[in-house]
N, C-alpha and C positions, 0 to 999 in steps of 0.2 A: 548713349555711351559717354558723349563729353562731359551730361550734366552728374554720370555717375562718380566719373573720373573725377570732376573739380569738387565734386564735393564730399568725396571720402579722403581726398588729399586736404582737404580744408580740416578732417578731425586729426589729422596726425600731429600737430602743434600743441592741439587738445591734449592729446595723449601724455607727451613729454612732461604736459604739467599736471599730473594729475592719477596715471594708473601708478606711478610708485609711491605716492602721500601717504597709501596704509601702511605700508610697509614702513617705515621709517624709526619709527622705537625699535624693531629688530634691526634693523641695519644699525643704529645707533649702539644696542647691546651689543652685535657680532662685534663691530670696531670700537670698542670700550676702551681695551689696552693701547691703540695705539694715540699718540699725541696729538691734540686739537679735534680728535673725535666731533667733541661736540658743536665747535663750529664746521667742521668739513664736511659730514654727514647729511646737514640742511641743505647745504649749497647743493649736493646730486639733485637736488628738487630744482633752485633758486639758479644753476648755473647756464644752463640752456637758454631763461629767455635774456637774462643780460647781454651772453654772446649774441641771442637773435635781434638784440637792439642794437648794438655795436658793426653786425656783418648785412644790415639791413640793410644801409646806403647803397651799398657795393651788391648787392642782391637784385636791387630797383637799377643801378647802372648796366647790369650785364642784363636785365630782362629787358631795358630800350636799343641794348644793341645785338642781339642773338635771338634766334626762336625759344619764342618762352618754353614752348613743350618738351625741346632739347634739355634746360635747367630743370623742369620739375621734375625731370625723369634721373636725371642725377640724383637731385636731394633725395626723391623720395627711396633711391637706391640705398643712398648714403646714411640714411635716418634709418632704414631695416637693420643696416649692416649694425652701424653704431650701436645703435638702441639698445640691442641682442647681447651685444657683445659682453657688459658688465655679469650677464649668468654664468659666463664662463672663467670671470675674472676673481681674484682674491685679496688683490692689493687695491687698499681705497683711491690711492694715487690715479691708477691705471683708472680705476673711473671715474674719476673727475676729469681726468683725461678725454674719455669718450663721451662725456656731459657736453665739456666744450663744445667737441667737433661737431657732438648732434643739434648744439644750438645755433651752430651756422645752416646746416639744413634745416632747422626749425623756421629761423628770419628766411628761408629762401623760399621756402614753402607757401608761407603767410602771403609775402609779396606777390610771389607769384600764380597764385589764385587769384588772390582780388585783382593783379593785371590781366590775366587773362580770360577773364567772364567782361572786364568793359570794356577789352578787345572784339569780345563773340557776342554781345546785347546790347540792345538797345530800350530805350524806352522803357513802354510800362513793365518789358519781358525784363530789365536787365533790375529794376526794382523788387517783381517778383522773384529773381535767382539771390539777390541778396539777402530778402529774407527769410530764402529757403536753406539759404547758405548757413546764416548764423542762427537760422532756429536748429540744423544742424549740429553745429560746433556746442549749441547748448545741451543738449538732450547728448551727443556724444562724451561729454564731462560726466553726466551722471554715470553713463555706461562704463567710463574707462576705473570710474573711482569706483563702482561696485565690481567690477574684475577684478582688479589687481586687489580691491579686498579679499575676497573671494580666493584668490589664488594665492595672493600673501597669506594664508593660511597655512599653506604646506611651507613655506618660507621665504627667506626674502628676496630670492632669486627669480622665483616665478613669475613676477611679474614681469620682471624683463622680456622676456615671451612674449610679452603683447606687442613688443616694436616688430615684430615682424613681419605683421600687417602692411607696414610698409612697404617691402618687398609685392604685396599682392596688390595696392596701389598702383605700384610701377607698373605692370603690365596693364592695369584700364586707363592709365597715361600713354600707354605705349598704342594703344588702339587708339586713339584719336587721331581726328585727320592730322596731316600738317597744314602749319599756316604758312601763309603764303609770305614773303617777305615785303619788310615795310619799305614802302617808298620813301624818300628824305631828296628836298631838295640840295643840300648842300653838307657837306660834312658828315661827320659819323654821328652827331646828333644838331638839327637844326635847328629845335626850338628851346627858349633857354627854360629852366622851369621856374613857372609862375608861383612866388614866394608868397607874393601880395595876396593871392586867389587862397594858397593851401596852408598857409602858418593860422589865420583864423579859425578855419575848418577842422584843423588837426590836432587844436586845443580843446575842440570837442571829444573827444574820444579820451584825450589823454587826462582830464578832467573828469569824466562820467567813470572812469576805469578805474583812477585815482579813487575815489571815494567807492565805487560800488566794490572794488574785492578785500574793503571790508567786512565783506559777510564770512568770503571761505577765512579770513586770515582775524579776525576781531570776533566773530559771535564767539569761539572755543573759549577764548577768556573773559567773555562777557558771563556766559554762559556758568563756567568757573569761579566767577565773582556770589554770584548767587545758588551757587552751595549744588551744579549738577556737573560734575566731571566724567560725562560721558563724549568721547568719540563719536558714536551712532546720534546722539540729539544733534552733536553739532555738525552734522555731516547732513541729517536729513535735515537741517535749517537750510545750505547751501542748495541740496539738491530741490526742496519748493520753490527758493527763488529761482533756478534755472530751469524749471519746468514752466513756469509761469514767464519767462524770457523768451522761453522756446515760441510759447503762444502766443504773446504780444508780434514777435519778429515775422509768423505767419498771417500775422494782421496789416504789417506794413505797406504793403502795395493799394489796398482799397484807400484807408485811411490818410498814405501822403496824398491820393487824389482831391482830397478836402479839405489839407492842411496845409501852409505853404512849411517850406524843408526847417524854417527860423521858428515857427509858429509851434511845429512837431517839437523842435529840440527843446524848447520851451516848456512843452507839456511832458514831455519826460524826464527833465530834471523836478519838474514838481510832483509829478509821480514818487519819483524816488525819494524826494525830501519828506512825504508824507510817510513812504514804509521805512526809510531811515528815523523818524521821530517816533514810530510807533516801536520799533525795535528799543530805540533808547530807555522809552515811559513802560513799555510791557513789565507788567505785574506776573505774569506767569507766560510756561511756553508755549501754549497756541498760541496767546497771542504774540510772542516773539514769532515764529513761525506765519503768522499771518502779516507781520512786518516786513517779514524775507522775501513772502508772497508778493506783495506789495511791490517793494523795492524792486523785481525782477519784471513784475510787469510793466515798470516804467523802462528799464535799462534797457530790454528786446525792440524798442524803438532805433537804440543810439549806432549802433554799428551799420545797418541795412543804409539810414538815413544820413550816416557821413559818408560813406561810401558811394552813395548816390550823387550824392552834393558833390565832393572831390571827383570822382573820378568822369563825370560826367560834364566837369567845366575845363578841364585840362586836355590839350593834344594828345594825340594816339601815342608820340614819339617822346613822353614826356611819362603815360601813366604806368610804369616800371615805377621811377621814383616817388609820384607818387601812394602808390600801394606801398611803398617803403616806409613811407613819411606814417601812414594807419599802424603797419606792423609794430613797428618804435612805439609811436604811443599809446599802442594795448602792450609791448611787451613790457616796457618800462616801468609800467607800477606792479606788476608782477612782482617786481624785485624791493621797489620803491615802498608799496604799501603796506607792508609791515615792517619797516624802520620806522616808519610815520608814525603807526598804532603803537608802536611801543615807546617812542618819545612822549606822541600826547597824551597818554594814559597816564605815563610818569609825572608833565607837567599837572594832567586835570585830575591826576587821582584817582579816576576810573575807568574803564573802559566805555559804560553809558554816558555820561558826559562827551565823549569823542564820538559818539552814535549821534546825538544831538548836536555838537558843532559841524560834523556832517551835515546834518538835514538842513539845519540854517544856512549853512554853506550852499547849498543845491538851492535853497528858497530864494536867496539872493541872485543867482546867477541866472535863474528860472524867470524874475521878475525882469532883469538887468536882458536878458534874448527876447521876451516880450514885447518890452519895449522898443526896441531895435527893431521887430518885427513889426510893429504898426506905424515906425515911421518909414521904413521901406515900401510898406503896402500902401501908405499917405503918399509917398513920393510917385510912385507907379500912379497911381489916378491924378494927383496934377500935371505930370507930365502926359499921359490920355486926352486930359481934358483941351 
């Protein structure tokens, strides 16, 4: 029941960004007449994870001081309620309004999953739960984007209906044991958090994330450049790469066993530089498509393996914030990476040029952890010896 609980509450963040994206040209038509339409309209997408970057900190502080179970059972209340509510709304205002609120349960969510599995695992169990976790959260992306297509069919209300799930979340949160309360030797938090330990490590995620949701938010006008204006091609570009995420992420557990954690990040950024150059040079679309392939089977490494990494070298009374610290930087390019795409596009003229300073980009930083890694793994044996 726990592993059911944390990890159907793990797709509900999923959801927020991703069952209303079909929808979106009718929601744009219905709010036509009124002013700023065209900017305001995106943002019901784009507003959720900015506020879940912003209410993130403060999400990681109340999960080091409160029973985590008590907050997820909020949010994931507070995410049904919210979610729902825009189907019954008609003023764009009001839901932007209820965007916000959902993206503070969105940030509380995220956190407090990832704290509460390194709370409940350990070892090789807790390496296996995280990459069950985000082979998860990936396979739930495609599910939530073919619903709310699906249902945005009859119109653009429908899909709101899916946040409801939320609600049905709460009750297998509600069935979990409770936890027992943390011990702390002094004060309402005793340990300070380790900055030195998680600013490196959190640069990985916010970097792999940065470049990789170039696909959902960059193949549409790559794809557009070269003369195919379909929705569906560039929707089933996204959905191979996270199919292929899905399956690399249930590989993680064997594979860190022969990898060291510096060595793995290493090999998944050059993963991806290879299906990120292949997307740029692709002559037609399988092979873009076998690019996207590509690039997803290297990124199902990055989250299980930071996650591992951070939460696994930081105190019990510290990993609220940082599960906070991951939240932030997968939710932050969310918002981030297509301002990026559409500056360098402008600067490089193309959208494939920005596909290929990607992959060069990953190649460099793929080479630059390699290296790091074999003088760590040099240091380990002379200090052995």
């Amino acid at each position: 029941m726990v592993r059911l609980a944390l990890l159907s509450a793990a797709t509900l963040p999923v959801m927020a960004n991703f069952c209303i994206a079909p929808v979106l040209p009718k929601l744009l038509a219905h709010f036509s007449a009124e002013r700023g339409a065209p900017i305001y309209v995106p943002m019901l997408l784009t507003l959720p994870a900015v506020v879940g970057v912003l209410s993130s900190p403060l999400a990681g502080i109340l999960l080091d001081r409160m029973e985590k179970r008590r907050l997820l059972i909020i949010a994931a209340v507070a995410f049904g309620i919210l979610g729902v509510l825009p189907y019954f709304l008609d003023r764009l205002q009001d839901m932007l309004l209820t965007r916000v609120l959902l993206g503070i349960t969105e940030g509380a969510l995220m956190t407090g999953v990832t704290a509460t599995v390194a709370d409940q695992v350990r070892g090789l169990a807790l390496k296996r739960f995280y990459s069950l976790q985000h082979a998860t959260m990936s396979i739930s992306g495609i599910v939530f984007l073919s619903a709310g297509g699906i249902l945005g069919e009859a119109g653009w209300r429908q899909p709101f209906l899916l946040f409801s799930f939320g609600l049905v979340v709460t009750l297998l949160i509600a069935a979990m044991p409770r936890q027992a309360p943390m011990r702390r030797d002094a004060g309402p938090v005793s340990q300070p958090f380790p900055w030195r330990i998680a600013l490196p490590i959190l640069a990985a995620p916010l970097f792999g994330w940065l470049i990789y949701y170039l696909i959902p938010s960059g193949v549409p006008f790559l794809l557009r450049e070269r003369g195919i204006n379909s929705p569906q091609a560039a929707g089933l570009a996204g959905a191979a790469s996270l199919v292929f995420a899905m399956v690399t992420s249930l590989s993680y557990p064997s594979l860190s066993g022969r990898l060291s954690a510096l060595r793995l990040l290493a090999l998944t950024y050059l993963i991806m530089a290879a299906g990120f150059g292949v997307i740029a040079l692709s002559a037609n679309y399988p092979t873009l498509i076998a690019g996207c392939s590509l690039a997803g089977l290297g990124f199902g490494f990055l989250m299980p393996n930071v996650a591992v990494m951070l939460l696994g070298r930081v105190a019990p009374e510290v990993r609220g914030r940082a599960a906070a610290g991951i939240s932030m930087s997968v939710m932050t390019t969310v918002f981030f990476t297509p301002l990026l795409r559409h500056y360098a596009a402008g600067v490089f003229g193309s959208t494939a040029v920005v596909f290929l300073t990607a992959s060069l980009l990953l190649l460099c930083v793929a080479a630059a952890i390699a290296i790091a890694a074999s003088r760590v793994a040099g240091a380990k044996i002379t200090a052995a010896s």
